[in-house]
C-alpha positions as CSV (number, residue, x, y, z in Angstrom):
1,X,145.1,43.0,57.9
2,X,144.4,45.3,60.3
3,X,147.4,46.9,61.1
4,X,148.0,48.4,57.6
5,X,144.5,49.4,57.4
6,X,145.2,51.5,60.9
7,X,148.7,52.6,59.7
8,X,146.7,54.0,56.3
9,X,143.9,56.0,58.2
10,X,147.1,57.0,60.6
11,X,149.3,58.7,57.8
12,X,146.4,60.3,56.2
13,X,145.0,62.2,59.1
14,X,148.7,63.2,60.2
15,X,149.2,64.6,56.4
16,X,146.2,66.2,56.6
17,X,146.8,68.4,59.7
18,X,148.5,71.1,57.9
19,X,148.9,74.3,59.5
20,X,146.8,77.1,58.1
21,X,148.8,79.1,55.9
22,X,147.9,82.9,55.0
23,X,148.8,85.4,53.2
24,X,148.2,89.7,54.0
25,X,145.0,89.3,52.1
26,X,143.4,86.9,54.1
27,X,144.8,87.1,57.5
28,X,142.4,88.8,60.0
29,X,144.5,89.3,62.7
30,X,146.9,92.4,63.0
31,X,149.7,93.2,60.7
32,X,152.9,95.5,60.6
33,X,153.9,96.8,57.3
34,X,157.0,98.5,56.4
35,X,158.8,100.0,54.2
36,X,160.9,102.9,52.1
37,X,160.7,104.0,49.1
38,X,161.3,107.1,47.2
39,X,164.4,108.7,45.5
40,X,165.6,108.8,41.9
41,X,163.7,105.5,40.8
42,X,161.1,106.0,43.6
43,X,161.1,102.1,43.8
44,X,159.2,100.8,47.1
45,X,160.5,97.7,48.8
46,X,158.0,96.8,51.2
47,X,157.2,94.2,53.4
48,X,154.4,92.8,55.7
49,X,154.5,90.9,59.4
50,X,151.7,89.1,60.2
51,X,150.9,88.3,63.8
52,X,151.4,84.7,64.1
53,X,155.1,85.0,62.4
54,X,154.7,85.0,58.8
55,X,156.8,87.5,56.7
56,X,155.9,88.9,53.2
57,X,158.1,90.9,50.7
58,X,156.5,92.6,48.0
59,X,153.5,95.2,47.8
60,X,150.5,94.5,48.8
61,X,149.3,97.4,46.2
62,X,150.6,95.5,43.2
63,X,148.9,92.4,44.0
64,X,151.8,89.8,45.0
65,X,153.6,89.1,47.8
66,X,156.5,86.3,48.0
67,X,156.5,84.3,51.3
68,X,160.0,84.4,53.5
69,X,160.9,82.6,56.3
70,X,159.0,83.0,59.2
71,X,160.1,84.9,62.6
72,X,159.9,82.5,65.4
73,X,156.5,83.0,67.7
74,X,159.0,84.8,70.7
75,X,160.1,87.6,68.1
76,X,156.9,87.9,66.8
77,X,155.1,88.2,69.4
78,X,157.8,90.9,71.3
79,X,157.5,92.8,67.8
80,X,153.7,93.6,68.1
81,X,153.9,94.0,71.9
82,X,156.5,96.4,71.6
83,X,154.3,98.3,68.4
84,X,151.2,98.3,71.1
85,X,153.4,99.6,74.1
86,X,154.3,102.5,71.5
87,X,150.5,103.0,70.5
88,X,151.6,103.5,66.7
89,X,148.1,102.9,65.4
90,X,147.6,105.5,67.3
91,X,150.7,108.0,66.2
92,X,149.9,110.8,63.8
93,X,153.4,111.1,61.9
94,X,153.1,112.0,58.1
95,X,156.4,114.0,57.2
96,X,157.9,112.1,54.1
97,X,160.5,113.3,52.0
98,X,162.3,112.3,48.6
99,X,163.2,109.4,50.2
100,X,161.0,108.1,53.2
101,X,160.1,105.0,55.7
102,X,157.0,103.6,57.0
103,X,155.1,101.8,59.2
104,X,151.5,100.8,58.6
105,X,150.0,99.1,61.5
106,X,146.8,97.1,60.1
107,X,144.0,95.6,62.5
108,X,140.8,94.3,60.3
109,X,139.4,97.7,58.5
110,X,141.4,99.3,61.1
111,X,144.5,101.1,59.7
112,X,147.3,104.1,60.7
113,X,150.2,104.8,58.5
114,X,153.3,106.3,59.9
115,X,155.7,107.9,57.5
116,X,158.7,109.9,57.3
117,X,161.6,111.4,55.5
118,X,165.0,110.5,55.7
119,X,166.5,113.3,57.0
120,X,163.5,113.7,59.8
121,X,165.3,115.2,62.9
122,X,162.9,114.9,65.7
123,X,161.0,111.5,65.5
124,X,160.9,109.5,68.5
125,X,163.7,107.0,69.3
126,X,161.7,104.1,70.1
127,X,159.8,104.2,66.5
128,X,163.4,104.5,64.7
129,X,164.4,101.5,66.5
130,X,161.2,99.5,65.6
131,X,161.9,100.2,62.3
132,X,165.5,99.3,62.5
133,X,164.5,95.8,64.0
134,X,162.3,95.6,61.0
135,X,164.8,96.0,58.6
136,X,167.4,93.8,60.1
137,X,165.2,90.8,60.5
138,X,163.6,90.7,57.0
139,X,167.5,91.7,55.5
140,X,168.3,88.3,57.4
141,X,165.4,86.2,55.8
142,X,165.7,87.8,52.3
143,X,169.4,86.9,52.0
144,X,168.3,83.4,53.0
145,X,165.9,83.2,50.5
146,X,168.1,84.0,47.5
């Protein structure tokens, strides 16, 4: 009698002890977004990194965001300590053009926006490469998620 009774309370702590999930609206930590946008259609595709992994696609301005696979805790964490070793919420770089990129970095109320046009010449290296590492690994997880 009591061994079920133990293997009950068991399984219903262990399915209780879900990991908190959040979303950009109700994370507190800090948060990379990124993006481009512009062009013909001027359509945005934007996307949001949160600090502990989780990745976002859509805009946060339009109200909805659709949850892709997470980055693993390593990646995510060299993402942001590479962003901080760069000091872009710090970086003043508003130059967009017709078509543009971005990079928001977002801590609490705290928040710097990084943009820039396609055909920007001078920008440093470092920040294209950021970006680039961005794109790839969200391109990865949205052709999973298809």
């Amino acid at each position: 009698m009591k061994l079920p009774f133990i293997a009950f309370v068991l399984f219903t702590l262990l399915g209780s002890c879900k990991s908190t999930q959040f979303t950009p609206y109700n994370f507190e930590g800090v948060q990379l977004i990124f993006g481009q946008g512009g062009g013909f259609t001027g359509q945005v595709n934007e996307f949001t990194l949160l600090e502990n992994g989780q990745l976002f696609a859509g805009t946060n301005q339009e109200g909805f965001v659709d949850e892709l696979k997470p980055l693993d805790k390593n990646q995510s964490k060299q993402i942001f300590n590479i962003s901080r070793d760069l000091g872009i919420e710090a970086i003043e770089l508003d130059d967009p053009g017709n078509q543009y990129f971005y990079i928001i970095v977002k801590d609490g109320e705290k928040k710097n926006k990084l943009q820039w046009g396609a055909n920007r010449q001078t920008m440093p290296n470092e920040l294209k490469i950021l970006f680039e590492n961005l794109k790839n690994l969200t391109k990865q997880r949205v052709l999973s998620n298809k």
